[in-house]
N, C-alpha and C positions, 0 to 999 in steps of 0.2 A: 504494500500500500504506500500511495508515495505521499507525501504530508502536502496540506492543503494552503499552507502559507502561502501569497505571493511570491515569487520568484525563488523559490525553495525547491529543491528535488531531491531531497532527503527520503530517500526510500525506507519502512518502519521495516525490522524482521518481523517474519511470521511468530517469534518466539514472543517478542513485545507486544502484539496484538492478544494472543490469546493470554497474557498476560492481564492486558489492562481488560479484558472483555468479560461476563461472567458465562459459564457454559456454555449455555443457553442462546446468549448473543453472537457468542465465536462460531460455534454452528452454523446459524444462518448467515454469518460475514462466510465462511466455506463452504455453503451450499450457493450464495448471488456470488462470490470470486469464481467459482467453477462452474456455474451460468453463464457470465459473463463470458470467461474464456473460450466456453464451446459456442458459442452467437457470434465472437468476433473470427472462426473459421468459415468460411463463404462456402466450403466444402462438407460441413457438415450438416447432416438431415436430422431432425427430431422428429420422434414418436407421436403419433397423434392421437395416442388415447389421452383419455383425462386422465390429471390428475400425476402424469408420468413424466418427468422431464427426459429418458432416456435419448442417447445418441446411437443411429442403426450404424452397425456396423457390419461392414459387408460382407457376406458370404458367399458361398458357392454360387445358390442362384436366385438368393432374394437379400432383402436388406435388414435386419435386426436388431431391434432395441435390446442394450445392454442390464435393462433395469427390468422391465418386464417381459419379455422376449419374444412381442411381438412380431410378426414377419410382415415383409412389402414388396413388393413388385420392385425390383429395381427400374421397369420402364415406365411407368403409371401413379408410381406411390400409391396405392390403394392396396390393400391387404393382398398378402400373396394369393394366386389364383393359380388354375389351369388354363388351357387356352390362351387364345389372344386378350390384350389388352381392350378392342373395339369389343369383342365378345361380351367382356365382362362389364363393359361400360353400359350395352345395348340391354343385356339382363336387365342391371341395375336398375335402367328407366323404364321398363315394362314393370318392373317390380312393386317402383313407384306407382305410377299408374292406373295396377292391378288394387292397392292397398288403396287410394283415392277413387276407385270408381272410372275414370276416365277412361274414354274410347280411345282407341289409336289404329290406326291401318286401317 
């Protein structure tokens, strides 16, 4: 953490921090410090369930949250599938559709 003084760049160690912090506090200073760090990679994907901050990480042939272990399409982001990507999208809206009542075709 680097101190907030004007023209100051006095970086705190992490030993000083969880020092002055009380448990509870340091926690969530290293839960938004390691939010922050994985937001400021342009390459990295987040988990879209609630409630999960995980980052996927990539596998053989889908993408994986490291916290609840979600799986993704690495082409679509949408939960891993079989089939094409158009396929599962076309479901998806007939599905809608079907649960709404609404005609189509």
């Amino acid at each position: 953490m680097v101190c907030l003084e004007i023209d100051c760049n006095r970086i705190f160690p992490e030993e000083l921090i969880k020092q002055a912090l009380s448990a509870e506090r340091y926690q969530r200073y290293r839960y938004f410090k390691r939010k922050k760090e994985m937001e400021a990679n342009p390459n990295n994907k987040f988990c879209s369930r609630p409630n999960c901050d995980g980052v996927l990480q990539q596998q053989s042939e889908a993408d994986v949250c490291q916290i609840c272990n979600a799986t993704y399409c690495r082409t679509c982001s949408r939960q891993s599938h079989e089939g094409s990507c158009e396929g599962q999208l076309e479901h998806a809206i007939e599905t809608v559709y079907d649960k709404l009542k609404i005609k189509y075709r």
